[in-house]
C-alpha positions as CSV (number, residue, x, y, z in Angstrom):
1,X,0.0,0.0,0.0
2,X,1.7,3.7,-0.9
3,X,1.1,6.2,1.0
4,X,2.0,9.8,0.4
5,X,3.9,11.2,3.6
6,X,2.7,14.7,2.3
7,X,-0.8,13.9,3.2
8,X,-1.9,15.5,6.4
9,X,-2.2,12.1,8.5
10,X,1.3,12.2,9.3
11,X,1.3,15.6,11.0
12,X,-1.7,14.2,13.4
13,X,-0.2,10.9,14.0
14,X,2.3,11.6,16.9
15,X,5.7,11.1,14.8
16,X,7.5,12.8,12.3
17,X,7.4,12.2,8.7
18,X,11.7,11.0,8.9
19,X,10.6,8.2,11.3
20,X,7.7,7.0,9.4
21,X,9.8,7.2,6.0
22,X,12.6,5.2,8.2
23,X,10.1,2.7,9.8
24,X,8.7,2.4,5.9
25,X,12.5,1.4,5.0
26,X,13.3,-0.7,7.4
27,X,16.1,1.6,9.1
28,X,13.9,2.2,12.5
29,X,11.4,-0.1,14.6
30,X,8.4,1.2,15.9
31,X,7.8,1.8,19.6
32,X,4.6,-0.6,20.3
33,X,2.1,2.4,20.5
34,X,3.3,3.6,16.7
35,X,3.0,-0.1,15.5
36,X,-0.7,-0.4,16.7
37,X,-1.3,3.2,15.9
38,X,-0.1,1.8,12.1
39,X,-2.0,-1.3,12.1
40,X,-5.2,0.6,13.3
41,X,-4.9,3.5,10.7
42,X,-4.5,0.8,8.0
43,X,-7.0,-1.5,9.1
44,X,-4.7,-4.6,9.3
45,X,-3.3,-7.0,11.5
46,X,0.0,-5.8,13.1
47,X,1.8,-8.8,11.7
48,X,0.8,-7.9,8.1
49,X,2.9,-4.8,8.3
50,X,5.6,-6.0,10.7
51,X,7.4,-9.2,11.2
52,X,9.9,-10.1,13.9
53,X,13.0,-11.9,13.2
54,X,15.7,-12.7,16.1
55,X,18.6,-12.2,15.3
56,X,21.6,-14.5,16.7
């Protein structure tokens, strides 16, 4: 799904358009408030937009 960071639901959503663009890349992880925030705004599960892998 694209979404346009210059659409006005970034500035009401509690973080700044660099960390959602870094979340979007993979560079940051999401505190666990943002990641439900994310998965409510979108209307999916929170494991269809993140996954968790351990690493060693």
């Amino acid at each position: 799904m694209a979404v346009t960071l210059g659409s006005g639901w970034v500035a009401g959503f509690g973080v700044s358009r660099q960390s959602v663009n870094a979340i979007g890349t993979g560079k940051f992880d999401p505190s666990l408030p943002v990641a439900f925030r994310l998965a409510l705004l979108f209307e999916l599960p929170i494991e269809d937009i993140f996954s968790f892998e351990p690493t060693p």
